[in-house]
mmCIF file as Biopython writes it, N, C-alpha, C and O atoms, coordinates in Angstrom:
data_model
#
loop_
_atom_site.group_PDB
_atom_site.id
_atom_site.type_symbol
_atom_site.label_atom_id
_atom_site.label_alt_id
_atom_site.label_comp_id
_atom_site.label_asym_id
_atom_site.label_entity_id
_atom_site.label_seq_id
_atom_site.pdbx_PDB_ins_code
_atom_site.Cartn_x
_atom_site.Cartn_y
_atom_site.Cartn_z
_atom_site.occupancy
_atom_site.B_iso_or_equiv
_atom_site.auth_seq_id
_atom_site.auth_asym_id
_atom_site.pdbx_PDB_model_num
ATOM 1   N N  . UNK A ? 1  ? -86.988 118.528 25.484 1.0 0.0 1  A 1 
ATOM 2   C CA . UNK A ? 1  ? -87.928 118.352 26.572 1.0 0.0 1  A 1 
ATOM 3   C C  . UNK A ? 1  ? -87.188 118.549 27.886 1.0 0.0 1  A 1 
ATOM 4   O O  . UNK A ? 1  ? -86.398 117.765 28.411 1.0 0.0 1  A 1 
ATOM 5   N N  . UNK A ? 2  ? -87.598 119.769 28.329 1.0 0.0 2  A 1 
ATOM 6   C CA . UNK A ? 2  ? -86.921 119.911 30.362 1.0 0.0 2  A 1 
ATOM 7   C C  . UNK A ? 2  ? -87.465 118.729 30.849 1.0 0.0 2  A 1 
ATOM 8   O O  . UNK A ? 2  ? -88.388 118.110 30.319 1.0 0.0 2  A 1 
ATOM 9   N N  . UNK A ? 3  ? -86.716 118.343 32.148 1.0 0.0 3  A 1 
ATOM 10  C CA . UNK A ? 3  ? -87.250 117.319 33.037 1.0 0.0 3  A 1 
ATOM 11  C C  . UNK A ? 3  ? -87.381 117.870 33.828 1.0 0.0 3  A 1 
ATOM 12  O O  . UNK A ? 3  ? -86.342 118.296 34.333 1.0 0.0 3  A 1 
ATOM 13  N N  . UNK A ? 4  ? -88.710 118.258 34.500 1.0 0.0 4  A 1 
ATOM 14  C CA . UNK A ? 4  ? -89.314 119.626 35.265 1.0 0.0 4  A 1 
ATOM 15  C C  . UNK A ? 4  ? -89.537 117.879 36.534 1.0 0.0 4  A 1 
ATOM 16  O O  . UNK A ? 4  ? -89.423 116.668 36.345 1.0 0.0 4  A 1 
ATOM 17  N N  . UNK A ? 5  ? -89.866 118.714 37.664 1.0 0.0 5  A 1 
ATOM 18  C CA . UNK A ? 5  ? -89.866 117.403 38.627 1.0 0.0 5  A 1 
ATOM 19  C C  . UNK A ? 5  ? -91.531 117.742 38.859 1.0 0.0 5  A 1 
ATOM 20  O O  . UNK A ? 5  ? -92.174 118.791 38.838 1.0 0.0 5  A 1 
ATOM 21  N N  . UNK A ? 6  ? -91.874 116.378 39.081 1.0 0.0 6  A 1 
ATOM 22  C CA . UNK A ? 6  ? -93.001 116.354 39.426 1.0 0.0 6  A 1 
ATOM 23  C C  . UNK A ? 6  ? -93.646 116.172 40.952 1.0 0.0 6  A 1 
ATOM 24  O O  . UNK A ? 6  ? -92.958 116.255 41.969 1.0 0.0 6  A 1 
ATOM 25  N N  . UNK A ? 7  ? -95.108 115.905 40.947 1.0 0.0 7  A 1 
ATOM 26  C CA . UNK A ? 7  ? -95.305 115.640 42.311 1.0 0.0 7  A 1 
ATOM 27  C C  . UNK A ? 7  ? -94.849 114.863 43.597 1.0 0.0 7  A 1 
ATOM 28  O O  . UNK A ? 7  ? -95.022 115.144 44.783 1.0 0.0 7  A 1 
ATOM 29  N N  . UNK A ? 8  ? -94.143 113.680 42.936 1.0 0.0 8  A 1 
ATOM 30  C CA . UNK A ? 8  ? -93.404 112.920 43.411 1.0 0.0 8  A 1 
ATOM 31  C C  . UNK A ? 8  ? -92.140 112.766 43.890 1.0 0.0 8  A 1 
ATOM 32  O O  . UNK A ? 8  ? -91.490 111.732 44.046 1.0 0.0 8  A 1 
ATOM 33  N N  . UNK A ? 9  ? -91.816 114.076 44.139 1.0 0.0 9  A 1 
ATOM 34  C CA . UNK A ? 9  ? -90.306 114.409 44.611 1.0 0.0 9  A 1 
ATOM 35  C C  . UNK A ? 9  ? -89.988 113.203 46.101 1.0 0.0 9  A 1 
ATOM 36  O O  . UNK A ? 9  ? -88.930 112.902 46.653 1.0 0.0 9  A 1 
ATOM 37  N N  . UNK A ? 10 ? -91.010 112.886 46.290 1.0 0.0 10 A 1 
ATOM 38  C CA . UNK A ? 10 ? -90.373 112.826 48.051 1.0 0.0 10 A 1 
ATOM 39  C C  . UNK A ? 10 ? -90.723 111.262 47.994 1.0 0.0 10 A 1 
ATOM 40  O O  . UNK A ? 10 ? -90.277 110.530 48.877 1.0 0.0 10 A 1 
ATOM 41  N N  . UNK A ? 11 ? -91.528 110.738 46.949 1.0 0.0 11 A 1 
ATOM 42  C CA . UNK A ? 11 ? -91.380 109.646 46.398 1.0 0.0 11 A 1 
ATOM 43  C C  . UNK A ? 11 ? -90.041 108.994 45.956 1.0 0.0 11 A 1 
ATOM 44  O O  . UNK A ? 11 ? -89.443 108.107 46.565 1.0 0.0 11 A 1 
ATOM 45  N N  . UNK A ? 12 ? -89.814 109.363 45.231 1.0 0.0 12 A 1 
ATOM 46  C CA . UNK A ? 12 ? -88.197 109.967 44.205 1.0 0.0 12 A 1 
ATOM 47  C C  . UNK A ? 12 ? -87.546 109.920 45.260 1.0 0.0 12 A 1 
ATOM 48  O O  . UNK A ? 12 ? -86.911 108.866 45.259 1.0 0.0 12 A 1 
ATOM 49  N N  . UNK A ? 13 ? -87.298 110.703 46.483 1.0 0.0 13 A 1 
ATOM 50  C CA . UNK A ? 13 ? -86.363 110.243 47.107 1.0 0.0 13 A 1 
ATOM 51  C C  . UNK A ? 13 ? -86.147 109.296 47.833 1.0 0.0 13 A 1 
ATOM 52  O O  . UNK A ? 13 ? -84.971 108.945 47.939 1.0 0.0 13 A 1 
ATOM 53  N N  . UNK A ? 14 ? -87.055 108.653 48.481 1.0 0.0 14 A 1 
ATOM 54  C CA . UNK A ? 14 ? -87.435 107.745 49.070 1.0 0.0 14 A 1 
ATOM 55  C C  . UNK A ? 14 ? -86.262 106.252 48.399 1.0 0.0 14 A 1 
ATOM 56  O O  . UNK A ? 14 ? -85.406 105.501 48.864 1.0 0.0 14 A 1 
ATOM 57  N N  . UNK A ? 15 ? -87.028 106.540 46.902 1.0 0.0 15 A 1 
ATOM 58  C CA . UNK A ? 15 ? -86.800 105.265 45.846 1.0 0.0 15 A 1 
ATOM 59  C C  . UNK A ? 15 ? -85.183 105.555 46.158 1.0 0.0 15 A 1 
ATOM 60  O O  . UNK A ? 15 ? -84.494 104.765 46.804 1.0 0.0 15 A 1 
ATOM 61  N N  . UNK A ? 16 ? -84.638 106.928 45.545 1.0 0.0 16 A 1 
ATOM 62  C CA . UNK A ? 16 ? -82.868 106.754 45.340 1.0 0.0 16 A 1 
ATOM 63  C C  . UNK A ? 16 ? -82.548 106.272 46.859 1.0 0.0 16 A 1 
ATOM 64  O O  . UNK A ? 16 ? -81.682 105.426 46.634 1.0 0.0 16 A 1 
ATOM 65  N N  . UNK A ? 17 ? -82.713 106.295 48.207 1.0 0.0 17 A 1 
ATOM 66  C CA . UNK A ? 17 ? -82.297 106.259 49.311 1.0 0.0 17 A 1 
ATOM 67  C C  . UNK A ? 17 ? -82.877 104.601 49.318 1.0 0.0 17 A 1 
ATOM 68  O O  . UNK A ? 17 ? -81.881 104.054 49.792 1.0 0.0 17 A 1 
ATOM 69  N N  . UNK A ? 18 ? -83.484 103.924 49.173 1.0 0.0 18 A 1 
ATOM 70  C CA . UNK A ? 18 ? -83.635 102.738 49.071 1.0 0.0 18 A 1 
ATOM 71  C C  . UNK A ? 18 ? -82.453 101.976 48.255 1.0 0.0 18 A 1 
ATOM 72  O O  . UNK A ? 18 ? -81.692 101.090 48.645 1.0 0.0 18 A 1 
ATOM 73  N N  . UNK A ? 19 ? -82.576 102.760 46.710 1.0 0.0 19 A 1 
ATOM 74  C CA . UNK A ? 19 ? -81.460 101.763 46.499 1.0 0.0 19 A 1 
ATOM 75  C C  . UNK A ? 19 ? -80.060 102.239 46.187 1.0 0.0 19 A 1 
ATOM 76  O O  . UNK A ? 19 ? -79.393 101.792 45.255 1.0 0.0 19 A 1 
ATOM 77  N N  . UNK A ? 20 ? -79.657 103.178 47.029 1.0 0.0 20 A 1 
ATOM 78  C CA . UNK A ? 20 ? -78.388 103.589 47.594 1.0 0.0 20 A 1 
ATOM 79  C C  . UNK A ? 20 ? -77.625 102.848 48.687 1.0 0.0 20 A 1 
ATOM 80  O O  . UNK A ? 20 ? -76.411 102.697 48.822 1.0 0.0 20 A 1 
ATOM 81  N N  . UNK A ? 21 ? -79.016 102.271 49.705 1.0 0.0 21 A 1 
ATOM 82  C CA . UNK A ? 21 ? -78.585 101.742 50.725 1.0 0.0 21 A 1 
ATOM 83  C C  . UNK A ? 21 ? -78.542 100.405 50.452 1.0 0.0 21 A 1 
ATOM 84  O O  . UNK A ? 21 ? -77.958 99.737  51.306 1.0 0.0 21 A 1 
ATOM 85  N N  . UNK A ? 22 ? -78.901 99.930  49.693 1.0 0.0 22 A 1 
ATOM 86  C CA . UNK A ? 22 ? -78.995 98.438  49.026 1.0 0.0 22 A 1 
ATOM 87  C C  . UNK A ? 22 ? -77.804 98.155  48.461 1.0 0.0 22 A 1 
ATOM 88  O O  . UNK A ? 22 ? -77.410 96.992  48.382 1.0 0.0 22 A 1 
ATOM 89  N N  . UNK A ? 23 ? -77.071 99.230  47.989 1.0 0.0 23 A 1 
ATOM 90  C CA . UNK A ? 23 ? -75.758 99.454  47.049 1.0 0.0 23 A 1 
ATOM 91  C C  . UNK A ? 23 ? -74.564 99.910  48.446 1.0 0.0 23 A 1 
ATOM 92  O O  . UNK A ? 23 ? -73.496 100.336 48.008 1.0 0.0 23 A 1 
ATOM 93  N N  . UNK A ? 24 ? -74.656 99.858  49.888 1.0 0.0 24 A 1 
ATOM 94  C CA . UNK A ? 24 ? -73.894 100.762 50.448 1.0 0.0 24 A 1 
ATOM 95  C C  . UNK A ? 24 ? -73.752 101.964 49.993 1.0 0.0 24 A 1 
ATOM 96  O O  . UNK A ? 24 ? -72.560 102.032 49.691 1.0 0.0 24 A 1 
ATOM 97  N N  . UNK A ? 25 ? -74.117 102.695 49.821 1.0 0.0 25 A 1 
ATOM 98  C CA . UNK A ? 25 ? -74.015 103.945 49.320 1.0 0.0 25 A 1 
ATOM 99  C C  . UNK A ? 25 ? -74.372 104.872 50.709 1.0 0.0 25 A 1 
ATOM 100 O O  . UNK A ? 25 ? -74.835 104.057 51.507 1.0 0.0 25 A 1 
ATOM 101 N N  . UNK A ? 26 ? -74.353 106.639 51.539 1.0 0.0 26 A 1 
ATOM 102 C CA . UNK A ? 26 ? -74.346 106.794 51.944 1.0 0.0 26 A 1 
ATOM 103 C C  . UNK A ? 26 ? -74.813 108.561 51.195 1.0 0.0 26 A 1 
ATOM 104 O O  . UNK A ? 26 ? -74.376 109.343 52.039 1.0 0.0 26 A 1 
ATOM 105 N N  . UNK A ? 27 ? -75.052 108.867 50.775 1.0 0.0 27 A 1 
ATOM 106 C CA . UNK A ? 27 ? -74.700 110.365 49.962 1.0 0.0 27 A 1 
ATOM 107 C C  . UNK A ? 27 ? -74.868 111.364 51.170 1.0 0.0 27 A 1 
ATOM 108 O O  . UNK A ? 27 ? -75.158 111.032 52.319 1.0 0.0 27 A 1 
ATOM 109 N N  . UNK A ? 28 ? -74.709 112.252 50.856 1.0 0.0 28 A 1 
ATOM 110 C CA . UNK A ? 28 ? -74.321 113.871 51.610 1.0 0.0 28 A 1 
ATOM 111 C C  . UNK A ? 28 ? -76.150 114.408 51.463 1.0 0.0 28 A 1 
ATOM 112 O O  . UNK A ? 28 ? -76.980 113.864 50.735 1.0 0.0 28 A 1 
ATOM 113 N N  . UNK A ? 29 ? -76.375 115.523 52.322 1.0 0.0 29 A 1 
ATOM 114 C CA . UNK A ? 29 ? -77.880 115.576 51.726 1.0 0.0 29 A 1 
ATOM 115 C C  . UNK A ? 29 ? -77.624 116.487 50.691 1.0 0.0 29 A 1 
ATOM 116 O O  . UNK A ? 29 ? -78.502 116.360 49.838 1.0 0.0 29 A 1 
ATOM 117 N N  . UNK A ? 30 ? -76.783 117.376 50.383 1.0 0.0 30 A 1 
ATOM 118 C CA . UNK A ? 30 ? -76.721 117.702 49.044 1.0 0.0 30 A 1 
ATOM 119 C C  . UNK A ? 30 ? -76.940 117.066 47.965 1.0 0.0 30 A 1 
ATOM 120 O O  . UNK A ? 30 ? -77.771 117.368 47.109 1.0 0.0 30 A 1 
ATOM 121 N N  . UNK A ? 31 ? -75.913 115.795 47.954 1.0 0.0 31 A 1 
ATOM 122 C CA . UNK A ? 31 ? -75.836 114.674 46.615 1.0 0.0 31 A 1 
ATOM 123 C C  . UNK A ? 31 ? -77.296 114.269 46.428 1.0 0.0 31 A 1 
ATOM 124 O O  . UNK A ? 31 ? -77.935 114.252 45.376 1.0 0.0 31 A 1 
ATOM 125 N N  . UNK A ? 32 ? -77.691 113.952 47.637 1.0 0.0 32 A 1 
ATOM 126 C CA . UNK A ? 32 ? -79.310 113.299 47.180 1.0 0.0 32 A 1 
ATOM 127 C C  . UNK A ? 32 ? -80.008 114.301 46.817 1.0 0.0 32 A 1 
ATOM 128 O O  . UNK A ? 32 ? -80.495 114.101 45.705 1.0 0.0 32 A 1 
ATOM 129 N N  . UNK A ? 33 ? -80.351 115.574 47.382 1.0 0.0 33 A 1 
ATOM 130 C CA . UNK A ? 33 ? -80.899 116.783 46.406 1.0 0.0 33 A 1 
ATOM 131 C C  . UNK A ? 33 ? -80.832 116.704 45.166 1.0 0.0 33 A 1 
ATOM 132 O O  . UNK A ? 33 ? -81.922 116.751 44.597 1.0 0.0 33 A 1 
ATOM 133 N N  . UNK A ? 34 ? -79.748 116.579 44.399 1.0 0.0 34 A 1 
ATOM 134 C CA . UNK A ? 34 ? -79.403 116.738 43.196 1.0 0.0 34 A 1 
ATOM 135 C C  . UNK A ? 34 ? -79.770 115.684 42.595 1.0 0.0 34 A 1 
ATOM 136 O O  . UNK A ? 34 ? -80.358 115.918 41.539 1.0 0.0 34 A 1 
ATOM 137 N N  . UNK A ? 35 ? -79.590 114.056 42.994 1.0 0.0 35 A 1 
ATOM 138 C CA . UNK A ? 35 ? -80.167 112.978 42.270 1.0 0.0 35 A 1 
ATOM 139 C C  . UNK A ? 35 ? -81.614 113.086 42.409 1.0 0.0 35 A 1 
ATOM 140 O O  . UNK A ? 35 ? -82.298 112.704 41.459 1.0 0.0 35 A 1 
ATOM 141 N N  . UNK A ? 36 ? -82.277 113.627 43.624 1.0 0.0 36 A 1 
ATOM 142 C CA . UNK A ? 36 ? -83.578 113.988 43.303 1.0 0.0 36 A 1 
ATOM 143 C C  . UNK A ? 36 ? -84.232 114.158 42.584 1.0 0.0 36 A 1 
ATOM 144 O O  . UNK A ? 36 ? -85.134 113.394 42.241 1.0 0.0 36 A 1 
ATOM 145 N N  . UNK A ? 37 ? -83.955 115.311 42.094 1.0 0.0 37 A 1 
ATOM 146 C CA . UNK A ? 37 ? -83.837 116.153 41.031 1.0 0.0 37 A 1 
ATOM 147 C C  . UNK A ? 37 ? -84.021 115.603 39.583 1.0 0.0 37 A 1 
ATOM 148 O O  . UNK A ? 37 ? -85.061 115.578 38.923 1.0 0.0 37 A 1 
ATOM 149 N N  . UNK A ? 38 ? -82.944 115.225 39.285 1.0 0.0 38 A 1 
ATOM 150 C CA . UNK A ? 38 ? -82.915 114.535 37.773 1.0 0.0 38 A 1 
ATOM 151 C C  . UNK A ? 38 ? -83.305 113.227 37.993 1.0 0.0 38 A 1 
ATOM 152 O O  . UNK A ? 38 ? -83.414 112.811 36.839 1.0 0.0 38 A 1 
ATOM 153 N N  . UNK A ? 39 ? -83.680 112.001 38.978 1.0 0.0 39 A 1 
ATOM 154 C CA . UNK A ? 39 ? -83.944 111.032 38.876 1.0 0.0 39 A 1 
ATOM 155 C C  . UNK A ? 39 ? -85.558 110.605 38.236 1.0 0.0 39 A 1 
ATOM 156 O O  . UNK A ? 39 ? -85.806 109.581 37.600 1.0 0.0 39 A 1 
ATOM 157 N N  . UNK A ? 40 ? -86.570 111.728 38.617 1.0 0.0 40 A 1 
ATOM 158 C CA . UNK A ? 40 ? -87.756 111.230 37.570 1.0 0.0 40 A 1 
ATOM 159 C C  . UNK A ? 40 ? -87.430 111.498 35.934 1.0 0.0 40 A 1 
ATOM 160 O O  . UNK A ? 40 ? -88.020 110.931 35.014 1.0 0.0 40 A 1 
ATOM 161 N N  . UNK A ? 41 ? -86.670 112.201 35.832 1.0 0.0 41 A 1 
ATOM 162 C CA . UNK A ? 41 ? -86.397 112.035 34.390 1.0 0.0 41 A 1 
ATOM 163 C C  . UNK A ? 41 ? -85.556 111.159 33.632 1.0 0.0 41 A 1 
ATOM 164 O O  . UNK A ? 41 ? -85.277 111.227 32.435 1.0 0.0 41 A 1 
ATOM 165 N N  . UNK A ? 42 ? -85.201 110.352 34.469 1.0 0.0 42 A 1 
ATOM 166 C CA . UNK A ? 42 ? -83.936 109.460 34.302 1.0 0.0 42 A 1 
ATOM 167 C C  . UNK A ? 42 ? -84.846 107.874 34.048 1.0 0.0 42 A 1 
ATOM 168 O O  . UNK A ? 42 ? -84.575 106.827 33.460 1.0 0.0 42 A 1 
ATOM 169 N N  . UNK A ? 43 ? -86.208 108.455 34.961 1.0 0.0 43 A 1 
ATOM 170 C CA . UNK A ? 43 ? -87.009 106.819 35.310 1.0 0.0 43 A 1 
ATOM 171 C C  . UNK A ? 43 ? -87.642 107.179 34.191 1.0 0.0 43 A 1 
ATOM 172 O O  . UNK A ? 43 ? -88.154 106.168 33.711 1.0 0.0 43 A 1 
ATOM 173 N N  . UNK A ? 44 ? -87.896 108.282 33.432 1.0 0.0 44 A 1 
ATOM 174 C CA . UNK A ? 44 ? -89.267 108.433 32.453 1.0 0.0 44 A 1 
ATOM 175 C C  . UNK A ? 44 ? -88.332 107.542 31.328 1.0 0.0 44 A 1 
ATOM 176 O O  . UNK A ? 44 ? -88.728 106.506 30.793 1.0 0.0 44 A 1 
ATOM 177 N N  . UNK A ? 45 ? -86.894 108.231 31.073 1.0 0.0 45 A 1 
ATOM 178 C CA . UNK A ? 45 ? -86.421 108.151 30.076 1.0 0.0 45 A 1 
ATOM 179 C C  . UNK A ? 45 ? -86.364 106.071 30.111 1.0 0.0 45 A 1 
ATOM 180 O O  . UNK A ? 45 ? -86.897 105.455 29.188 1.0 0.0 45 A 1 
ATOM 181 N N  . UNK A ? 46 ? -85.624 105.273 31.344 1.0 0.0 46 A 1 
ATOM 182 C CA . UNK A ? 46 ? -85.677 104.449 30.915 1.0 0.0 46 A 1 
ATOM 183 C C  . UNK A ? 46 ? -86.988 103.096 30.882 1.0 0.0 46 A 1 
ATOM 184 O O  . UNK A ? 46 ? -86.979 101.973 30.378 1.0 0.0 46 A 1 
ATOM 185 N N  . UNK A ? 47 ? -88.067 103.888 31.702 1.0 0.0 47 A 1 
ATOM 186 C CA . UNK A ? 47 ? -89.299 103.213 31.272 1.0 0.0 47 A 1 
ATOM 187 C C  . UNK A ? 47 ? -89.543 103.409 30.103 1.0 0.0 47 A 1 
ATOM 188 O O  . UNK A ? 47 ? -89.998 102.331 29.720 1.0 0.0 47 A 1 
ATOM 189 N N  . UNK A ? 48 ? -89.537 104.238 29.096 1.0 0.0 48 A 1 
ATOM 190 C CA . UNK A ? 48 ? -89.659 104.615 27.588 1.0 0.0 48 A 1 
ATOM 191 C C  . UNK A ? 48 ? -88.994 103.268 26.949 1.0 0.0 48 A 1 
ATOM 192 O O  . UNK A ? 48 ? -89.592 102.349 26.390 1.0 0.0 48 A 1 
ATOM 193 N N  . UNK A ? 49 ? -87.508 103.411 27.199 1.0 0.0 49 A 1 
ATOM 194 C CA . UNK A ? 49 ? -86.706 102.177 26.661 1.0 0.0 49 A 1 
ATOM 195 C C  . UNK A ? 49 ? -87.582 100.909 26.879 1.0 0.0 49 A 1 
ATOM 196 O O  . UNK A ? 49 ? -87.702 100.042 26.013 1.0 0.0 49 A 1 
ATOM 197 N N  . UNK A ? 50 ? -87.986 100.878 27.694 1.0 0.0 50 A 1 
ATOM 198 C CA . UNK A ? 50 ? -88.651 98.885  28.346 1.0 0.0 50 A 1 
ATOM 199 C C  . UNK A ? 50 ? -89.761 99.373  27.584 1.0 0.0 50 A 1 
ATOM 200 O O  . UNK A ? 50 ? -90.397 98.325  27.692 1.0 0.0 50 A 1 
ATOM 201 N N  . UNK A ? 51 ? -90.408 99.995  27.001 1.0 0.0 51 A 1 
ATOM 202 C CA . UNK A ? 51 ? -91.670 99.867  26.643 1.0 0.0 51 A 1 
ATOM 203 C C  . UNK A ? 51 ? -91.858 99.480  25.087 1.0 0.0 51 A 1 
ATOM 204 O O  . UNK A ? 51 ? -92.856 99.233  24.410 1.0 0.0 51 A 1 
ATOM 205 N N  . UNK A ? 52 ? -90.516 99.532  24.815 1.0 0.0 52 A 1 
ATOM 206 C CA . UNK A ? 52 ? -90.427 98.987  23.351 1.0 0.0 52 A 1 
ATOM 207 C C  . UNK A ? 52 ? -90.209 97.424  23.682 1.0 0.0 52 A 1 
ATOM 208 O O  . UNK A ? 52 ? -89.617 96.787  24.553 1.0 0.0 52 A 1 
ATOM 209 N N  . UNK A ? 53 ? -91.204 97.049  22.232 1.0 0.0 53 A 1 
ATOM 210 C CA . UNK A ? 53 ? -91.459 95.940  22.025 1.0 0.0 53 A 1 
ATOM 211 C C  . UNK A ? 53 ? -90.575 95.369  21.161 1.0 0.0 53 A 1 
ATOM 212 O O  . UNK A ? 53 ? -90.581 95.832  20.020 1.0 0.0 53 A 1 
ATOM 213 N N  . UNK A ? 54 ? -89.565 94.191  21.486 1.0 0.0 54 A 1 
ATOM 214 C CA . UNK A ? 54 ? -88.543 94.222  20.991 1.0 0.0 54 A 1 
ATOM 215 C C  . UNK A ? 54 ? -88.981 92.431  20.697 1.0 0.0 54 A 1 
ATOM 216 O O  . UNK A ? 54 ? -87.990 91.810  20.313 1.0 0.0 54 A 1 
ATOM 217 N N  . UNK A ? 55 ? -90.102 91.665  20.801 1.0 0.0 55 A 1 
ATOM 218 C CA . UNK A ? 55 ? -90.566 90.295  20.975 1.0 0.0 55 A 1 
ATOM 219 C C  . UNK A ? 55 ? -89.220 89.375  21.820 1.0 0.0 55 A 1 
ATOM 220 O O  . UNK A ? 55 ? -88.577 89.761  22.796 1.0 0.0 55 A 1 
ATOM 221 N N  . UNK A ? 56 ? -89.119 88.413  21.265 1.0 0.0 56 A 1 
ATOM 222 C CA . UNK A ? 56 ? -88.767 87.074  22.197 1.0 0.0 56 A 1 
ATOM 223 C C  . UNK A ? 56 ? -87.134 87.738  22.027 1.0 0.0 56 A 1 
ATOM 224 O O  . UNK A ? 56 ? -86.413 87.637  23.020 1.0 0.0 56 A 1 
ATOM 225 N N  . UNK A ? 57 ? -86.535 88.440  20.721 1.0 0.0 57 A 1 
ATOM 226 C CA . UNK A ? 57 ? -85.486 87.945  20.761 1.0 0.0 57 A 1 
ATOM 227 C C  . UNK A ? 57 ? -84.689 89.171  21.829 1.0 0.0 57 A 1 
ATOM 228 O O  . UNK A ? 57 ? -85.125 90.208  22.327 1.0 0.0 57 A 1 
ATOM 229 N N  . UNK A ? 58 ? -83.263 88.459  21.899 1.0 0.0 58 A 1 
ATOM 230 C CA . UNK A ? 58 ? -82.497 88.874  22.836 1.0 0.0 58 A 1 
ATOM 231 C C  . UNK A ? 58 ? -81.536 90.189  22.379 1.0 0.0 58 A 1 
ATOM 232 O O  . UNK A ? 58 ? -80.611 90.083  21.573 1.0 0.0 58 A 1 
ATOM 233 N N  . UNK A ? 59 ? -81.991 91.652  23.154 1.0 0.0 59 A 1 
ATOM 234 C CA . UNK A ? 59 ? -81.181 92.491  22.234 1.0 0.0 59 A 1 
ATOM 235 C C  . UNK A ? 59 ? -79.970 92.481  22.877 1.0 0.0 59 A 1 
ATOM 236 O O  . UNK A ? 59 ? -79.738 92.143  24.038 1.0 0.0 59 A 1 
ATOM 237 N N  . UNK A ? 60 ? -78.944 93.020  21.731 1.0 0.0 60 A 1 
ATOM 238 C CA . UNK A ? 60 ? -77.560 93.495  22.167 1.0 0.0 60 A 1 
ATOM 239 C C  . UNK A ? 60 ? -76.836 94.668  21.311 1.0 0.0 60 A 1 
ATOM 240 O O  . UNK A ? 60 ? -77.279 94.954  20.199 1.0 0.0 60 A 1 
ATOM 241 N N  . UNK A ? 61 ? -76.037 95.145  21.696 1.0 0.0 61 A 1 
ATOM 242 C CA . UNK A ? 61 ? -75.509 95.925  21.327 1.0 0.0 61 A 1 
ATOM 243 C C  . UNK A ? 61 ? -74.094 95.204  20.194 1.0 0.0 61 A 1 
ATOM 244 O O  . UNK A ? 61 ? -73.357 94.238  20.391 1.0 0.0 61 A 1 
ATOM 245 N N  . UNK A ? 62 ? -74.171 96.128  19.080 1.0 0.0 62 A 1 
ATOM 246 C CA . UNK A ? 62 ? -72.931 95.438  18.211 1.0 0.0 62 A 1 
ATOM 247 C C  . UNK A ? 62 ? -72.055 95.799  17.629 1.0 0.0 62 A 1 
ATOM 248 O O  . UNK A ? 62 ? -72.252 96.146  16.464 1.0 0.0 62 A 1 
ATOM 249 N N  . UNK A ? 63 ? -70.851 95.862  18.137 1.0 0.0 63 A 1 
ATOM 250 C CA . UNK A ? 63 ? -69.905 96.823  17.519 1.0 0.0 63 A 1 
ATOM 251 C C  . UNK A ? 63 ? -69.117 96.074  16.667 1.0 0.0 63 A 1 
ATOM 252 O O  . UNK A ? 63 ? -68.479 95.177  17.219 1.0 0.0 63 A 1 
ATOM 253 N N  . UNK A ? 64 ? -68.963 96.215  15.275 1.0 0.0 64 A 1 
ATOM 254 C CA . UNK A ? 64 ? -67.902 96.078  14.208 1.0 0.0 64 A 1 
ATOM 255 C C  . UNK A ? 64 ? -66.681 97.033  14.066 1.0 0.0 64 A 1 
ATOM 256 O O  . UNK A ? 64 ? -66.616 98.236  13.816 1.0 0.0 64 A 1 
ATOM 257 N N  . UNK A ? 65 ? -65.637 95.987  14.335 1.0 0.0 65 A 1 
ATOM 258 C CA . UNK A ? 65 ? -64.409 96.734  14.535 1.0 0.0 65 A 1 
ATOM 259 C C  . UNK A ? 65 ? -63.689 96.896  12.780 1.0 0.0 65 A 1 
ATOM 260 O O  . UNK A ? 65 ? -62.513 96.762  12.440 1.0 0.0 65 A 1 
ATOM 261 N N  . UNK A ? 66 ? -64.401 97.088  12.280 1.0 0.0 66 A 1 
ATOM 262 C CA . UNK A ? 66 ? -63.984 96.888  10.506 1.0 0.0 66 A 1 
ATOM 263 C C  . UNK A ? 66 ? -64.271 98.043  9.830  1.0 0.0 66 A 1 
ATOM 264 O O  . UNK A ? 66 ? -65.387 98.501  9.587  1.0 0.0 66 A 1 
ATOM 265 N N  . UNK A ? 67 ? -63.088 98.534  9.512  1.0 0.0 67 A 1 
ATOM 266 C CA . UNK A ? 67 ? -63.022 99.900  8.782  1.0 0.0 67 A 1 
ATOM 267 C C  . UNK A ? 67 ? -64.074 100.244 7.492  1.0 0.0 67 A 1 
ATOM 268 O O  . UNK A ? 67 ? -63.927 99.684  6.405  1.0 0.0 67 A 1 
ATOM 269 N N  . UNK A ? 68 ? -64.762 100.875 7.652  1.0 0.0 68 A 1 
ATOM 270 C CA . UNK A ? 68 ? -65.825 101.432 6.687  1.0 0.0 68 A 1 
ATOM 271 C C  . UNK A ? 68 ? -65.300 101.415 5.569  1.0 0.0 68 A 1 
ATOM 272 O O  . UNK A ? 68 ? -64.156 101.870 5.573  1.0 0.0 68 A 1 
ATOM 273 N N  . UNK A ? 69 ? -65.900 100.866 4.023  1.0 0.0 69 A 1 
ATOM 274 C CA . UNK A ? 69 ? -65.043 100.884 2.558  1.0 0.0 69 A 1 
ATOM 275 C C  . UNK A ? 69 ? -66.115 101.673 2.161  1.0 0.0 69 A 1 
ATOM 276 O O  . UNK A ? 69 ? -66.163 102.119 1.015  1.0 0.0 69 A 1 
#
């Protein structure tokens, strides 16, 4: 699936320049072009994630450091 940008480009930027500046951040207007860019696909991808229903319990990530038999 391309992440083609949608109508909301200037939305989109708005949002990264909000919380760039919240972060000190300062970008070049190039840099923000480019996060432009890929940032609605970045929001689709992790609204997808939150939309799973995962109930009460608490997820985590789990790594076993134990050699596969």
């Amino acid at each position: 699936m391309a992440d083609t940008p949608d109508g909301s480009s200037s939305e989109s930027l708005v949002d990264i320049q909000a919380m760039l500046r919240l972060a000190g951040i300062e970008p070049t207007g190039a840099d923000l072009a480019s996060l432009g860019r890929i940032f609605p696909g970045v929001r689709r991808k992790v609204d997808r994630m939150y939309e799973i229903d995962t109930g009460d319990e608490v997820t985590a990530s789990v790594f076993r450091a134990e050699p596969d038999s």
